[in-house]
N, CA and C atoms as an extended XYZ file, in Angstrom:
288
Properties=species:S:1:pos:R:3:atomname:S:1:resname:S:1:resid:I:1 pbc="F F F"
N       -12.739       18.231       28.994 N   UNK     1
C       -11.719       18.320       27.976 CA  UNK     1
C       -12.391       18.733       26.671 C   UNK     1
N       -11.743       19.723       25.689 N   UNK     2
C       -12.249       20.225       24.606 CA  UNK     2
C       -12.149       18.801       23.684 C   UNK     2
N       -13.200       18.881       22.923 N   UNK     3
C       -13.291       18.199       21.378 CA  UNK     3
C       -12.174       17.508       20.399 C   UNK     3
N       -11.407       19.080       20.453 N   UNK     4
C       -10.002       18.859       19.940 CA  UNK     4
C        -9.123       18.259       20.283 C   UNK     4
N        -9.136       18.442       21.908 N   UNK     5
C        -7.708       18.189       22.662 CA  UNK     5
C        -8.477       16.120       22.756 C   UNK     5
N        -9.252       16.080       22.969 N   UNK     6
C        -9.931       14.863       22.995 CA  UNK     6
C        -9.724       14.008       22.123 C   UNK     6
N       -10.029       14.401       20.716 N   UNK     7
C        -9.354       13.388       19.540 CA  UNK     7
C        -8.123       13.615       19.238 C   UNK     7
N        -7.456       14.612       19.702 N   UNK     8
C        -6.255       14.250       19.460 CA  UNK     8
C        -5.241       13.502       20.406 C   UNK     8
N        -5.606       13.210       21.573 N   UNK     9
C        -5.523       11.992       22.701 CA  UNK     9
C        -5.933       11.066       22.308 C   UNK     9
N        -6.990       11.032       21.939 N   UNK    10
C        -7.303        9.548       20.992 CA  UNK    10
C        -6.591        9.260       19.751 C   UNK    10
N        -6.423       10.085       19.086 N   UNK    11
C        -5.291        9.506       17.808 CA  UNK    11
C        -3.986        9.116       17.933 C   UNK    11
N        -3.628        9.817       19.125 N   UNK    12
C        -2.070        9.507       19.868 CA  UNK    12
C        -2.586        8.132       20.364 C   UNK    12
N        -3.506        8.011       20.900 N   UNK    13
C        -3.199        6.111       21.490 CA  UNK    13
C        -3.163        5.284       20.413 C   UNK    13
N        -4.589        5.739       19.578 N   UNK    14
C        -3.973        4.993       18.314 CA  UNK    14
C        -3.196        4.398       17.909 C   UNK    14
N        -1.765        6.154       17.352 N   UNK    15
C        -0.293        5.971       17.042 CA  UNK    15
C         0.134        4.476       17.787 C   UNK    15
N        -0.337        5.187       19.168 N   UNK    16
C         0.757        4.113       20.413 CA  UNK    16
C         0.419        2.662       20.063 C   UNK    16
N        -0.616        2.537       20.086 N   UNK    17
C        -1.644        1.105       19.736 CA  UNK    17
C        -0.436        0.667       18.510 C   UNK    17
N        -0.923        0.925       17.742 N   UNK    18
C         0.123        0.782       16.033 CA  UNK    18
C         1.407        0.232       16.372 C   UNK    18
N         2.256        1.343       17.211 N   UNK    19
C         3.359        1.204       17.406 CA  UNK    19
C         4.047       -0.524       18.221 C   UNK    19
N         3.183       -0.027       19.278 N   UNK    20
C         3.020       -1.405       20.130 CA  UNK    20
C         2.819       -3.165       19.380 C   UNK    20
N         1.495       -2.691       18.726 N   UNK    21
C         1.509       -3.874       17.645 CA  UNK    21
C         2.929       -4.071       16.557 C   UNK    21
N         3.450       -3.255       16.065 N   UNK    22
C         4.696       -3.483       15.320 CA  UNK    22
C         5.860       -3.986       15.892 C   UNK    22
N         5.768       -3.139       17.310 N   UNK    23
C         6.675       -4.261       18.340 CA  UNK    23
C         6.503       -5.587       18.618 C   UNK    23
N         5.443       -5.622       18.824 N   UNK    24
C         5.141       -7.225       18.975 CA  UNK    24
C         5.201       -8.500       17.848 C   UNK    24
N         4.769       -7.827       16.773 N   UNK    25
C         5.341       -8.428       15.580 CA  UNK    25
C         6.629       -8.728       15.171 C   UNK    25
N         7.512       -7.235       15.649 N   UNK    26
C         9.248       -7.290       15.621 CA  UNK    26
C         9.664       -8.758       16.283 C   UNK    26
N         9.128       -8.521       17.839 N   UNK    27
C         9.362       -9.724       18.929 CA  UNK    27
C         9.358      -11.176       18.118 C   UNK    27
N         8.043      -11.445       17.735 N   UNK    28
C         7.550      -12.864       17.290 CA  UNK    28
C         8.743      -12.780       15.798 C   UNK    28
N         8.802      -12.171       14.972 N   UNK    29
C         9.652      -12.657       14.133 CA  UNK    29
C        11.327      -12.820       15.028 C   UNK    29
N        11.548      -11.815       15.478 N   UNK    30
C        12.757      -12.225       16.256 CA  UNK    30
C        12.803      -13.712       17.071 C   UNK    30
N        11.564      -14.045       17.772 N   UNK    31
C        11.823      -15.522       18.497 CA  UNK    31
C        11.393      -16.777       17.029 C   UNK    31
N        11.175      -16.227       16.295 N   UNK    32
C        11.187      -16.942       15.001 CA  UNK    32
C        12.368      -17.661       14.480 C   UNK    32
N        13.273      -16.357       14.557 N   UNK    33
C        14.261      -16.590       13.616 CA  UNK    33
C        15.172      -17.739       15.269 C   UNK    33
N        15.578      -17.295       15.925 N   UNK    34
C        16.013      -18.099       17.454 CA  UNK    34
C        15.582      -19.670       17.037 C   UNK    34
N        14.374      -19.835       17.040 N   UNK    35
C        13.565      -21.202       17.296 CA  UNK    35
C        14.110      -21.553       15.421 C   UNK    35
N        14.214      -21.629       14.636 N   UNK    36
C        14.786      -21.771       13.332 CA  UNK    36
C        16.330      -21.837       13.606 C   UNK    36
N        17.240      -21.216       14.219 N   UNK    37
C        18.569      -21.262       14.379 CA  UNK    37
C        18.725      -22.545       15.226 C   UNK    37
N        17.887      -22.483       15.609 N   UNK    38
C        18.002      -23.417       17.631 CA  UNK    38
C        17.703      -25.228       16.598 C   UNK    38
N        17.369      -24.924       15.691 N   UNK    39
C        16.582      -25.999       14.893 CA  UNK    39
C        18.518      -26.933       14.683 C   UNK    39
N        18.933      -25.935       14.076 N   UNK    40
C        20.505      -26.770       13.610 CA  UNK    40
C        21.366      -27.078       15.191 C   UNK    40
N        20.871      -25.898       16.252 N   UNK    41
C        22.006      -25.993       17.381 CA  UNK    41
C        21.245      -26.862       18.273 C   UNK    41
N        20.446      -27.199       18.672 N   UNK    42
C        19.793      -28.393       19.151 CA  UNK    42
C        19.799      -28.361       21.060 C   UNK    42
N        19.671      -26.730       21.033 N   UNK    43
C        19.779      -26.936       22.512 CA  UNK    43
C        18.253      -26.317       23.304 C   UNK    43
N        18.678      -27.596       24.496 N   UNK    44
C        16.970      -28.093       25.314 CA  UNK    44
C        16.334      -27.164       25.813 C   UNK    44
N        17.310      -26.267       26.306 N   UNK    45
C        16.939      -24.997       27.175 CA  UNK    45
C        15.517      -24.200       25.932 C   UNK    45
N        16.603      -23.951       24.908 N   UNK    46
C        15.671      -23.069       24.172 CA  UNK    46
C        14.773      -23.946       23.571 C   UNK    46
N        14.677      -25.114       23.625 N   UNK    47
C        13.441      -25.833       22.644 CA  UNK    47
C        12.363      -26.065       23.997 C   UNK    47
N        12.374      -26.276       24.934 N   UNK    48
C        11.545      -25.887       26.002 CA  UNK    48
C        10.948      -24.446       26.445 C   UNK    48
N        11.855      -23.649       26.171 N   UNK    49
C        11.317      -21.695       26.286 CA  UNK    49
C        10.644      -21.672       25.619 C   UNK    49
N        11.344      -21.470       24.106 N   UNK    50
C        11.114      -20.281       22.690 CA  UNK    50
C         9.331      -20.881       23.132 C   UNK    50
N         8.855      -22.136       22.315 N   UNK    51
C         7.838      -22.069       22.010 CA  UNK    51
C         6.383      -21.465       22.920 C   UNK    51
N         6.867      -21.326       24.597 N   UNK    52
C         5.703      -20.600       25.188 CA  UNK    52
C         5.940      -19.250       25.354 C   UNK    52
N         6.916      -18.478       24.847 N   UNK    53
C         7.459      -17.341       24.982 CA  UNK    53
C         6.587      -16.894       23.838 C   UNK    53
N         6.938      -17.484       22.593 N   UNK    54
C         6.196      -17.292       21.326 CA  UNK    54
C         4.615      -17.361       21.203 C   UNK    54
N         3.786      -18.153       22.223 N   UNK    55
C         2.899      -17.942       22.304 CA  UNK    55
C         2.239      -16.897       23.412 C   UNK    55
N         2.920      -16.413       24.329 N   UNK    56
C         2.670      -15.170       25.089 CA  UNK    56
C         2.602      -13.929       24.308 C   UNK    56
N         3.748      -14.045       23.262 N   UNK    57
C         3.672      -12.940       22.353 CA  UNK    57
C         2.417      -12.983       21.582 C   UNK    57
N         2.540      -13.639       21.140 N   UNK    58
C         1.403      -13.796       19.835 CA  UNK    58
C        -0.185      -13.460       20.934 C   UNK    58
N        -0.338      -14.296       21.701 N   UNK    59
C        -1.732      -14.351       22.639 CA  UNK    59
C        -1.700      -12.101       22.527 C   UNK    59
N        -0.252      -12.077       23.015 N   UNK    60
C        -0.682      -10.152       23.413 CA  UNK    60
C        -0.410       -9.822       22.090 C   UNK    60
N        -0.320       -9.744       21.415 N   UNK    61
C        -0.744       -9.509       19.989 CA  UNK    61
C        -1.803       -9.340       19.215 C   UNK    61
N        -2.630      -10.426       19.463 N   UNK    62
C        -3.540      -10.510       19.479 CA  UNK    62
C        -4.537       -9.831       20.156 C   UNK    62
N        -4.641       -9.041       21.517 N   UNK    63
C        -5.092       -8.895       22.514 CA  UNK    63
C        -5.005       -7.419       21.483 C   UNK    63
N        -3.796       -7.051       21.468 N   UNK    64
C        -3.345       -5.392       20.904 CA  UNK    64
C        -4.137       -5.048       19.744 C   UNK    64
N        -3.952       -6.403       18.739 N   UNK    65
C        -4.755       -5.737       17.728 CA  UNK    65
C        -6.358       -5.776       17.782 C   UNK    65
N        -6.525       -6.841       18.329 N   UNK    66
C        -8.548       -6.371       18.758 CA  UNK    66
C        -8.375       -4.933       19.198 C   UNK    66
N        -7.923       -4.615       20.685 N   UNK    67
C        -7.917       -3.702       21.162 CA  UNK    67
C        -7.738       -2.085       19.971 C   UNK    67
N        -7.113       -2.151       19.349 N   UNK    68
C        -6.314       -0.865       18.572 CA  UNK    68
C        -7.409       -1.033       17.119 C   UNK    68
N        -8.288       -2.093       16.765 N   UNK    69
C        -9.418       -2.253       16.057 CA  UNK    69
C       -10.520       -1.764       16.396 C   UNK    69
N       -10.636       -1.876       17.941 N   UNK    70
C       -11.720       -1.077       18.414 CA  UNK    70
C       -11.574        0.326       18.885 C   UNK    70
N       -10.392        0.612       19.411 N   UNK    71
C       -10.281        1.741       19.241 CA  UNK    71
C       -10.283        2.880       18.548 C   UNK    71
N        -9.505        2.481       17.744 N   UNK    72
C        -9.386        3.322       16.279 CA  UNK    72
C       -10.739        3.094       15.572 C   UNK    72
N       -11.938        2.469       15.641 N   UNK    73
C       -13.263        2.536       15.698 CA  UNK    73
C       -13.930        3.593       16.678 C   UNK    73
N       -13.643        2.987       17.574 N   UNK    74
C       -14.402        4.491       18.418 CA  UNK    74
C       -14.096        5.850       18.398 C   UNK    74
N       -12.295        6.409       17.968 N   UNK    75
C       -11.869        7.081       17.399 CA  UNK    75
C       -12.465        8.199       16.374 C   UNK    75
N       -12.796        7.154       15.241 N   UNK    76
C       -13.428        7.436       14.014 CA  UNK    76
C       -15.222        7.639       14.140 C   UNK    76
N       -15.769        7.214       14.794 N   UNK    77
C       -17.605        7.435       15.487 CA  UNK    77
C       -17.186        8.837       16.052 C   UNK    77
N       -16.109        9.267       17.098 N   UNK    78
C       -15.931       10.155       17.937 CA  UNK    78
C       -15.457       11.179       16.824 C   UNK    78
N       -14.998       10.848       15.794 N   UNK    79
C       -14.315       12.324       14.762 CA  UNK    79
C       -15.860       12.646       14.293 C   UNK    79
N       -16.683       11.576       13.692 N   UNK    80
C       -17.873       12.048       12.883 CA  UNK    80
C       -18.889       12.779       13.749 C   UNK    80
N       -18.975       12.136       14.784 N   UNK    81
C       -19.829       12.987       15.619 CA  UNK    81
C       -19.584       13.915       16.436 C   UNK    81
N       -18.592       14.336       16.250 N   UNK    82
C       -17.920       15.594       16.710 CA  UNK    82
C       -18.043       16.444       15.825 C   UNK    82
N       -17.662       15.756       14.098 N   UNK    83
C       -17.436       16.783       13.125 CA  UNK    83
C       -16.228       17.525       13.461 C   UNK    83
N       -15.111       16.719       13.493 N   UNK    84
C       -13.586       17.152       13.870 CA  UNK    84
C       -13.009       17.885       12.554 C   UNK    84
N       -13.379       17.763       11.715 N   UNK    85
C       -12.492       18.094       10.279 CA  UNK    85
C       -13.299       19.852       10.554 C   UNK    85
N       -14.675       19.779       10.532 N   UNK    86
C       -15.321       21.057       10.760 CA  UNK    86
C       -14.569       21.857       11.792 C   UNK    86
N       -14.322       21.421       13.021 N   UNK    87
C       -13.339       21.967       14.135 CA  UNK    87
C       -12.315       21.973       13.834 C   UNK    87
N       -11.435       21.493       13.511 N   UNK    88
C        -9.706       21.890       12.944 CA  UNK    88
C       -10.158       22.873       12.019 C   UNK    88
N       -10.934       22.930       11.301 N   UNK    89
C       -10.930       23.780        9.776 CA  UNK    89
C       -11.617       25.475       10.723 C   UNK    89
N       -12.125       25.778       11.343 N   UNK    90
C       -12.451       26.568       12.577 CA  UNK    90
C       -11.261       27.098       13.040 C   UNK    90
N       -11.239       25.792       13.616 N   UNK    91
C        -9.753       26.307       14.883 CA  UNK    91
C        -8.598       27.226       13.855 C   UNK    91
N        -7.905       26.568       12.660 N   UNK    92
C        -7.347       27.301       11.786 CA  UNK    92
C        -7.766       28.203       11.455 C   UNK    92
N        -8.918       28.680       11.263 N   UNK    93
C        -9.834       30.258       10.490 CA  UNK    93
C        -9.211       30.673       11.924 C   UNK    93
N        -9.867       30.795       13.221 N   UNK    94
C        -9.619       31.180       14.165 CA  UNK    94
C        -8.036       31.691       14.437 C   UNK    94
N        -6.938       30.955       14.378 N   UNK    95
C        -6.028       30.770       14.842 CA  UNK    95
C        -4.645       32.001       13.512 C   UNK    95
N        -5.435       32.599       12.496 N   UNK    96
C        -5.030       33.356       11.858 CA  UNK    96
C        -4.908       34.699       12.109 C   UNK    96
């Protein structure tokens, strides 16, 4: 696989990484607000769920953002030592 096409597969997981983490954040505030409502309605079902549901989230949350920390690290080693800005700035001269 070319250089180019390479980091730019890697910046797309990135994106995805990002994205994923914002979902998961969406999630945990959403079973937030549930476990806070559930607080006045007082029912067993959900006071037995929410709280290990909430920690499954959070545990892969956690998991996502190490993961998308190191990635987007190796990402960034892989642009410098590629010299990607030098190659896009190429590819454009080229591509005129």
């Amino acid at each position: 696989m070319d250089t180019l096409k390479k980091f730019g597969l890697m910046e797309k997981i990135v994106h995805e990484l990002e994205d994923l983490k914002n979902s998961q954040t969406a999630i945990i505030t959403k079973l937030t607000k549930i476990e806070v409502d559930n607080m006045d309605l007082g029912d067993k079902r959900l006071e037995k769920v929410l709280p290990d549901m909430h920690q499954r989230v959070s545990d892969n949350l956690d998991s996502i953002a190490g993961l998308l920390e190191d990635f987007a690290n190796q990402t960034d080693q892989f642009s410098n030592k590629n010299n990607v800005t030098a190659l896009k700035e190429q590819e454009a001269i080229d591509n005129l």
